[in-house]
C-alpha positions in Angstrom: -46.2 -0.1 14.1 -43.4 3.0 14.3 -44.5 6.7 14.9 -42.3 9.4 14.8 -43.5 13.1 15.8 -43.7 16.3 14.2 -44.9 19.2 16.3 -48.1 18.1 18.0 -48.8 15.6 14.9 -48.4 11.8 15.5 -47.0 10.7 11.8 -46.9 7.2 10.3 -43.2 6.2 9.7 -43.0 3.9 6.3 -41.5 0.7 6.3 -39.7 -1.7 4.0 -38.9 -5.3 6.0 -35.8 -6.9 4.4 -35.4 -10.4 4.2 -33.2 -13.2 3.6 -34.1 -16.3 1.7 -31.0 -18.5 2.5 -28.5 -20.3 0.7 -31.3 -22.1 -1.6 -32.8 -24.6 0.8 -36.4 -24.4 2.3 -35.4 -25.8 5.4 -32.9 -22.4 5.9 -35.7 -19.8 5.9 -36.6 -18.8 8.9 -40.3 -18.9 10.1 -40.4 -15.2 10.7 -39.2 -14.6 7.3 -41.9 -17.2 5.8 -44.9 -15.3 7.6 -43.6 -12.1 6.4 -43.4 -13.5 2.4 -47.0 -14.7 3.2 -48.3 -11.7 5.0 -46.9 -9.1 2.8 -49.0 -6.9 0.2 -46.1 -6.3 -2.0 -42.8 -8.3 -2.6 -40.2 -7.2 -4.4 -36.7 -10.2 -5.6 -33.7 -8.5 -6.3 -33.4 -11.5 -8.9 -35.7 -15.0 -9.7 -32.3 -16.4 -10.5 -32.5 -18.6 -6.5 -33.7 -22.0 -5.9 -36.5 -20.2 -3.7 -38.1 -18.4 -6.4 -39.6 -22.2 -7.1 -41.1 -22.5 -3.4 -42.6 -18.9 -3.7 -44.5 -20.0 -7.0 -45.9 -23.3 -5.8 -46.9 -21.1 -2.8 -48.7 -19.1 -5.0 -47.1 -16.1 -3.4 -47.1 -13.0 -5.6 -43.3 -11.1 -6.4 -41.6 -8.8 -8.6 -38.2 -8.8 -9.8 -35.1 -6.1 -10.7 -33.6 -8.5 -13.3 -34.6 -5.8 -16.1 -32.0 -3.3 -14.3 -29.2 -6.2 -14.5 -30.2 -5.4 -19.0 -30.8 -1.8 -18.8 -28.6 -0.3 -16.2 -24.4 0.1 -17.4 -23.4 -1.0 -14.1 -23.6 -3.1 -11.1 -23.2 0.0 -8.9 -26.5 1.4 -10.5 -28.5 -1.7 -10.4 -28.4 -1.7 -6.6 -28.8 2.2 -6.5 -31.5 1.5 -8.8 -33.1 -0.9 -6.5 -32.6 1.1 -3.7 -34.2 4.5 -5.0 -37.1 2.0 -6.7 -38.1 0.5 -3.3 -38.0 4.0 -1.6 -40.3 6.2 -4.2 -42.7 3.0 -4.0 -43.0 2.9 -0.2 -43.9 6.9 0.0 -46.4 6.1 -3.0 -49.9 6.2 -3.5 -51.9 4.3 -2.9 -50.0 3.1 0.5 -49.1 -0.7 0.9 -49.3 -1.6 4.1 -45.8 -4.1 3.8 -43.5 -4.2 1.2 -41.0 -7.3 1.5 -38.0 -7.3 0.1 -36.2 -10.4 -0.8 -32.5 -11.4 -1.1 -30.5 -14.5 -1.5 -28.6 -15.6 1.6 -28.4 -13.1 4.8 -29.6 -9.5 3.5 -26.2 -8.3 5.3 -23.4 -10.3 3.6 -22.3 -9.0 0.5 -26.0 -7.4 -0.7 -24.8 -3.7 -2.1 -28.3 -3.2 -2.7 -29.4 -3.6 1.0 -26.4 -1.6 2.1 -27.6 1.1 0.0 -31.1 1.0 0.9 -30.2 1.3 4.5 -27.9 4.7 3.8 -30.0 6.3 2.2 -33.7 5.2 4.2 -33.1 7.3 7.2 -33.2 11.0 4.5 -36.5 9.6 2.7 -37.7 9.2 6.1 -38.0 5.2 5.6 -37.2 2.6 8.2 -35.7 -0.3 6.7 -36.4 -3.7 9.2 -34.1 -6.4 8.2 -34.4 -10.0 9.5 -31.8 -12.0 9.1 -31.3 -15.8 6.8 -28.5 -18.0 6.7 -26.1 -16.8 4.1 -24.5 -18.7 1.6 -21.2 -18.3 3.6 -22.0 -20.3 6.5 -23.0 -23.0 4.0 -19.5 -22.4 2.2 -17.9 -22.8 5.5 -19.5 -25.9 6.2 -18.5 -27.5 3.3 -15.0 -26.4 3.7 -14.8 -27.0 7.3 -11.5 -24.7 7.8 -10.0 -22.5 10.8 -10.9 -18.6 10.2 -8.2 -17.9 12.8 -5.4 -16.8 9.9 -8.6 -14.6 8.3 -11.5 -15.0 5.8 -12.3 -12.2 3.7 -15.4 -12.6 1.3 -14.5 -10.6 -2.4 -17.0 -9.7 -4.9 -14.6 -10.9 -8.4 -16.2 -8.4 -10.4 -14.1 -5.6 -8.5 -11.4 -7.2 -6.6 -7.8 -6.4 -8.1 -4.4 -8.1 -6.7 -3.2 -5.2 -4.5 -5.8 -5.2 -2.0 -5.5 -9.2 -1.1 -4.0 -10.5 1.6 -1.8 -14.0 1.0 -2.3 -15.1 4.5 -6.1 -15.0 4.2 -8.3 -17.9 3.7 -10.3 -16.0 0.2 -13.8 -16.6 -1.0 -14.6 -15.1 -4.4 -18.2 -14.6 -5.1 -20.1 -14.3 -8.3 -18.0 -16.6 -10.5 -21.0 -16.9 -13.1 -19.4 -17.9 -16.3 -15.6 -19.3 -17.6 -14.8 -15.2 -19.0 -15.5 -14.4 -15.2 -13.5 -17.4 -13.7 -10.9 -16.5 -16.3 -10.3 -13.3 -15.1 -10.3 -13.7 -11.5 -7.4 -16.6 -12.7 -5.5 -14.0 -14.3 -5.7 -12.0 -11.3 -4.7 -14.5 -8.8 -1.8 -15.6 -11.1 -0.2 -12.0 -10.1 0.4 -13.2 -6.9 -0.3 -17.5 -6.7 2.0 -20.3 -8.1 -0.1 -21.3 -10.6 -0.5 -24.9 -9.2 -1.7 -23.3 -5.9 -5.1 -25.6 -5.3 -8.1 -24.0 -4.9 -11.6 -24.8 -5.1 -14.8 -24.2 -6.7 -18.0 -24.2 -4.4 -21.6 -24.7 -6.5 -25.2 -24.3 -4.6 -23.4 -24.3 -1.2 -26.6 -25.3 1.2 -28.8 -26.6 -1.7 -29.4 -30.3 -0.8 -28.7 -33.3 -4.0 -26.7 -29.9 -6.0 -24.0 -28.9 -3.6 -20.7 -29.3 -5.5 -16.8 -29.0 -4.1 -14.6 -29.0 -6.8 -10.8 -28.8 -6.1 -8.2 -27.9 -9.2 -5.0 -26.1 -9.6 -5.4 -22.2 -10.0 -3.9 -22.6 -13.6 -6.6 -24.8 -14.3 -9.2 -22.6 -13.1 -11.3 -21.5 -16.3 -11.4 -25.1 -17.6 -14.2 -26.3 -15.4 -17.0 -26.1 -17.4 -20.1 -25.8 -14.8 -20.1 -22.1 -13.9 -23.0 -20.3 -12.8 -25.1 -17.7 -10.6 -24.3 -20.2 -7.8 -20.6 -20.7 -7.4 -18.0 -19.2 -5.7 -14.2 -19.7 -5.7 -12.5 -20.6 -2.6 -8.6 -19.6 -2.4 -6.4 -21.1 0.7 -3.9 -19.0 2.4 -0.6 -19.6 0.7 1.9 -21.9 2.5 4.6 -19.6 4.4 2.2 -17.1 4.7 1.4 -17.2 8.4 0.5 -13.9 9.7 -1.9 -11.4 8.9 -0.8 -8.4 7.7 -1.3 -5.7 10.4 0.2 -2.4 8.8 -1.6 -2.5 5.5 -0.6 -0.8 2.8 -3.5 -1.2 1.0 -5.3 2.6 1.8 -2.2 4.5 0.2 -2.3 1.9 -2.8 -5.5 2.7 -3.4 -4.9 6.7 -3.9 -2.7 6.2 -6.1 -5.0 3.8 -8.2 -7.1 6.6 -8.1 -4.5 9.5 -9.0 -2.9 7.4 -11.5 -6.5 6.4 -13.3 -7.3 8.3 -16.7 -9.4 10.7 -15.0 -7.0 10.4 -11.8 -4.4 13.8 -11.3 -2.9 14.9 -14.5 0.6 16.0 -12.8 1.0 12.3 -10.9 -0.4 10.8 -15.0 3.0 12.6 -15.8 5.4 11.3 -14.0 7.9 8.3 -14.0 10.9 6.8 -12.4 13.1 9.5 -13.5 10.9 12.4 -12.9 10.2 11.3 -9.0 14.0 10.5 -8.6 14.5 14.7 -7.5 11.1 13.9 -5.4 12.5 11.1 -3.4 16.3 12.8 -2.9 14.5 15.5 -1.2 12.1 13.8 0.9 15.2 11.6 2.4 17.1 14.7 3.2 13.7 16.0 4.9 14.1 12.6 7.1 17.4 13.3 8.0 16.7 16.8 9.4 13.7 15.5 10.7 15.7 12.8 13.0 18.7 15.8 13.6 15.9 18.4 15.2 14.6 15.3 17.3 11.2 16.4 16.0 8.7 13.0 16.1 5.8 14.7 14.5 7.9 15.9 11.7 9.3 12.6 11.7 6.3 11.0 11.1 5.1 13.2 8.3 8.4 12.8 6.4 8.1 9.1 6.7 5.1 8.6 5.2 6.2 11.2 2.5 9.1 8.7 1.9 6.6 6.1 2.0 4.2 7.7 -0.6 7.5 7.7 -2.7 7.7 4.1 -2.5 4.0 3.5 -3.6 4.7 5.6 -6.2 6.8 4.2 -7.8 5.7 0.8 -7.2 2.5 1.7 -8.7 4.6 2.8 -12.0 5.9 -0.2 -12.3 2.2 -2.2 -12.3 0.8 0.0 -14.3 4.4 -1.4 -17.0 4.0 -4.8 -15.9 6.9 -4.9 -14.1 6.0 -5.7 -10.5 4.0 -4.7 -7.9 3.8 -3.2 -4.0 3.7 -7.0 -2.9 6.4 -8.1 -4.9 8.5 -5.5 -3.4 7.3 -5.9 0.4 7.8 -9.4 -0.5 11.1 -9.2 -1.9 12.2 -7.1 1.1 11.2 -9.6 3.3 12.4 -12.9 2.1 16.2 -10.6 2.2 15.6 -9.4 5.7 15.0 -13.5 7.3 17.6 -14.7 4.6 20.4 -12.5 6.0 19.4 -12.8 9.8 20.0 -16.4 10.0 21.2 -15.5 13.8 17.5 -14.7 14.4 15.6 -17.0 11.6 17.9 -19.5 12.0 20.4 -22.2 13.9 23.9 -19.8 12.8 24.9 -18.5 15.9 26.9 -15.2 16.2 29.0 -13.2 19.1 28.4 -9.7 17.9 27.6 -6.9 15.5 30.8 -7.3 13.4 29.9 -11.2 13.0 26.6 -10.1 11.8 27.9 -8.3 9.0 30.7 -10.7 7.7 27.5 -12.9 7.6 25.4 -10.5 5.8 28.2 -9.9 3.3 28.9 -13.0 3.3 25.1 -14.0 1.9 25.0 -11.3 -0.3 27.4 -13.0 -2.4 25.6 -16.2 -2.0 22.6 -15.0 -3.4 24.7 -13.0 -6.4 25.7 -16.9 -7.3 28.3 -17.2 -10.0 28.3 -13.4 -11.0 30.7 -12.9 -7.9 33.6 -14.3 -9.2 33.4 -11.5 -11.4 33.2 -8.6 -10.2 35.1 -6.3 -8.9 35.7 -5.2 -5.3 34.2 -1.6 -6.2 32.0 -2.7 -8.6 28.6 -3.2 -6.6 29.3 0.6 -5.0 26.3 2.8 -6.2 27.4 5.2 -8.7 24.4 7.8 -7.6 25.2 8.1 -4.1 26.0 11.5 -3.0 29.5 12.3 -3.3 30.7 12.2 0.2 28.8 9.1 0.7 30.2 7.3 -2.5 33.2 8.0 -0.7 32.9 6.8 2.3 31.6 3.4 0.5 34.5 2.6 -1.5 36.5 3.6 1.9 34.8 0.5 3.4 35.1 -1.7 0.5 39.0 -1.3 0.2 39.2 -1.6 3.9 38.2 -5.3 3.2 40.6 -5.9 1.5 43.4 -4.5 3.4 43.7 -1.5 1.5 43.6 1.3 4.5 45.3 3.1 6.9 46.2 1.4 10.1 45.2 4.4 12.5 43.6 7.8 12.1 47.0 9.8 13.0 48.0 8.1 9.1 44.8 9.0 7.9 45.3 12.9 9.4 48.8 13.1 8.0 47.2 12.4 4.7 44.7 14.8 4.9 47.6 17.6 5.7 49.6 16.2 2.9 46.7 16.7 0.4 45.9 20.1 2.0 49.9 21.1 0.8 49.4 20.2 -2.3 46.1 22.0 -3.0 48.3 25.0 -1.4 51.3 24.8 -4.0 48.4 24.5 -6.8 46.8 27.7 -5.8 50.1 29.7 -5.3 50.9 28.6 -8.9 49.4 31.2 -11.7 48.6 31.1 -15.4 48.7 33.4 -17.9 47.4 31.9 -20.8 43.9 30.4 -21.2 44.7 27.1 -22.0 47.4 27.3 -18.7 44.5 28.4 -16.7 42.1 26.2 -17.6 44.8 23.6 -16.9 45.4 24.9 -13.7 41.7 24.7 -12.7 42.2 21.0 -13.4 44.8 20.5 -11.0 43.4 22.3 -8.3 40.0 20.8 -8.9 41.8 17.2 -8.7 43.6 18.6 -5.2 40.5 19.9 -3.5 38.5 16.3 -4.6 42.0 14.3 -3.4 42.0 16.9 0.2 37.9 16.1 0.5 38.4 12.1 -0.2 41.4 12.3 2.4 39.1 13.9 4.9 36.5 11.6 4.7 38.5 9.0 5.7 39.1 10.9 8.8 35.4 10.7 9.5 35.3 7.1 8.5 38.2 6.2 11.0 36.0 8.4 13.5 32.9 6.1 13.2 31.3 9.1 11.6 29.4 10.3 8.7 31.5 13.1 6.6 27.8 13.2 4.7 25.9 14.2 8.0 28.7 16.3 9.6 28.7 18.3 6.3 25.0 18.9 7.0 25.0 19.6 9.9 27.9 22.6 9.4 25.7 24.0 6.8 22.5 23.6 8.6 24.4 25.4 11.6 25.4 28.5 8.8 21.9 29.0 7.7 21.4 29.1 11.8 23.7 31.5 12.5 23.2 33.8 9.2 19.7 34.2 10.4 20.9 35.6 13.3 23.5 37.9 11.9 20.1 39.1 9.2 17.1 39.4 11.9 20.1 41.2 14.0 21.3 43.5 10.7 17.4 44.5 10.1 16.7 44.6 13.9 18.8 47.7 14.3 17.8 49.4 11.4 21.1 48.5 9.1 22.4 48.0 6.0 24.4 45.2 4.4 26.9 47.4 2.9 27.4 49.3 5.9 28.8 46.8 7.8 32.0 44.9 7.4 33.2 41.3 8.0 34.9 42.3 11.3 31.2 43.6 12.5 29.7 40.6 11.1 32.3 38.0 12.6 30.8 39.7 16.0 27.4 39.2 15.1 28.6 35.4 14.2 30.5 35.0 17.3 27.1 36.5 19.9 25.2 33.6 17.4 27.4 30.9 18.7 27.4 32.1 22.0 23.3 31.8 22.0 24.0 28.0 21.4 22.9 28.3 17.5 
């Protein structure tokens, strides 16, 4: 008997005892669950549809059912609420039942939604909710399998489960497999990411003695077995190769974007596409970049996982077309990372870093095949680099061939012969339009030849002309705050000041280490 107290009053506390009725066997109830079901004033099945239900009648043991909320409620979600909220009004009722019982197939902890439900929302209706435990239809499964849970077991309900939140390397038990449409489905689903000869197996009245039933058959074959019902489950093996468990899951930031991208999800993120986020995921790059330059972790962080959101994105885009999905990409990623590490993943063995990469080149053209013969040295450069970076590429691939300078001094002498030339362009004039706009040609053409010249330079310096860029303008803004919170500091004006006063201001700037 519980009591709880309110002021000086000693009050009742109602009750509901929760019970389990095992897989389908007699022999698995428990005898504390047994006295209960024949002690109990009021007992309540969330469904007859169990090989108990039989053993209760013979008993002559009195019971009510929610099977009329499976026909009248539009979802499973509301059947177990309604079960829940049903059970609650009817312990605070009148008149008072001294025990309501309330029966569940297997153990009332593993995979009952109604129970889980009942027990969230007891403690506010000022319920307690006893639960005594009965061997679930899982340890029977397991018995039947007889496997090693040490790669992982995770138990799905197939009415919900969708491909981006399974994990290969899992051992995967899919519950509820009632009917072919059902099993037809959950093939579909699996199909996403299985071969489709992948052998599974279908499990019927797991711990039921004389109806137990392990049926093995290729995925693709899945829907063809014709003895579905309320009792059979669909066990999937962990896919050879996949020997690790996943332990930086992506499966929390897919699941936002489900829910943004859903038709009642956010209307700008139902707007967008590969083309619209392209701006999106420029910008979040260059916030990495500057993130890394300011030695800043916590901004590093953040700007990583805003890259990151970029890549779920549009991952997510490409499901939703039928193109692929986050796992084919992780997957893709990470068949090319082992593939071009053979030094590591593999018997090659290599002296250093500048073997590594004639052997990752090398493989890239292995796994282009036949395509290689041809193409071109500069054709697999990638046209939307940034410009100084597209530079810097087709640098590196003409350096392979032997097209380069020897030494930087060359590379310097070419960069002052460019410089001349852009010189005699600008001291030439133009009169007439058409001569001017020529003239803006030429000098265009000179500045881009003086700006390719100089990243060479850079190149031959083992540095970026792409981040040294950045970094000179980041160091401006730097140093123009100054010479602005200096300008308004004293009370100035803009105009009042010329550069000679401003090149002061510029020079105290540097001087502060900005």
């Amino acid at each position: 008997m519980w009591y709880h107290y309110l002021g000086k009053e000693m009050t009742r506390l109602k009750e509901i005892f929760v019970v389990g009725l095992g897989a389908g066997s007699f022999s698995q109830l428990t005898l504390e669950t047994w006295e209960l079901l024949n002690s109990a004033e009021l007992i309540f099945l969330r469904t007859a549809r169990h090989p108990m239900v039989e053993q209760l009648r013979a008993q002559g043991i009195p019971f009510q059912t929610f099977d009329h909320l499976y026909e009248e409620k539009a979802s499973f979600e509301q059947v177990y609420a309604g079960i829940a909220e049903t059970l609650l009004a009817r312990c605070k009722a009148e008149p008072p039942v001294e025990k309501i019982v309330y029966a569940v197939p297997g153990h009332p902890l593993v995979g009952e939604k109604s129970v889980e439900i009942l027990l969230e929302r007891a403690p506010r209706a000022g319920v307690r909710v006893n639960v005594y435990a009965g061997i679930s239809f899982v340890d029977s499964i397991l018995n039947l399998l007889q496997i090693d849970l040490t790669a992982g077991f995770a138990i799905w309900d197939t009415l919900t489960v969708t491909p981006g939140r399974l994990n290969l390397a899992c051992h995967q038990l899919f519950t509820q497999v009632y009917n072919r449409l059902v099993a037809s489905e959950l093939k579909l689903t699996l199909l996403e990411l299985y071969p489709a000869e992948h052998q599974v197996k279908i499990i019927q009245a797991a711990g039921i003695p004389g109806q137990e039933k392990l049926v093995p058959v290729p995925l693709c074959e899945l829907d063809h077995w014709p003895g579905f019902d309320h009792l059979t489950s669909v066990y999937v093996p962990p896919l050879p190769g996949r020997d690790t468990v996943c332990r930086y899951p992506l499966d929390p930031l897919a699941s936002v974007l489900d829910r943004l991208l859903a038709p009642d999800g956010c209307p700008w993120d139902r707007e967008q596409t590969h083309a619209t986020l392209k701006r999106c995921l420029l910008e979040e790059t260059y916030e990495v970049l500057e993130a890394i330059d300011d030695e800043d972790m916590e901004e590093l962080k953040e700007e990583l996982g805003d890259v990151l959101l970029q890549v779920v994105f549009h991952a997510a885009l490409a499901q939703r077309r039928g193109d692929f999905d986050l796992n084919e990409v992780v997957e893709r990623v990470t068949a090319k990372m082992i593939h071009r590490h053979p030094h590591v993943f593999g018997e090659v063995v290599v002296h250093d870093a500048d073997d590594v990469i004639r052997n990752w080149e090398k493989i890239k053209k292995e796994e282009k095949g036949n395509n290689v013969a041809k193409e071109r040295v500069l054709d697999s450069v990638n046209r939307h680099l940034p410009a100084l970076l597209m530079a810097e590429e087709v640098q590196k691939k003409a350096r392979k061939v032997g097209f380069d300078w020897s030494e930087v001094q060359e590379s310097l002498a070419k960069v002052e012969e460019e410089l001349q030339e852009l010189k005699a362009e600008i001291s030439n004039g133009g009169e007439v339009e058409e001569e001017k706009a020529r003239l803006l040609a030429r000098r265009e053409d000179e500045l881009g030849d003086l700006l390719f010249a100089v990243v060479n330079v850079a190149r031959f310096l083992d540095l970026s002309a792409e981040v040294a860029l950045l970094k000179a303008v980041q160091r401006f803004i730097r140093r123009f705050n100054y010479i602005e919170d200096e300008v308004v500091e004293k009370g100035q004006k803009w105009e009042e000041l010329d550069l000679k006063a401003l090149d002061r201001i510029w020079e105290k700037a540097k001087s502060h280490g900005l």
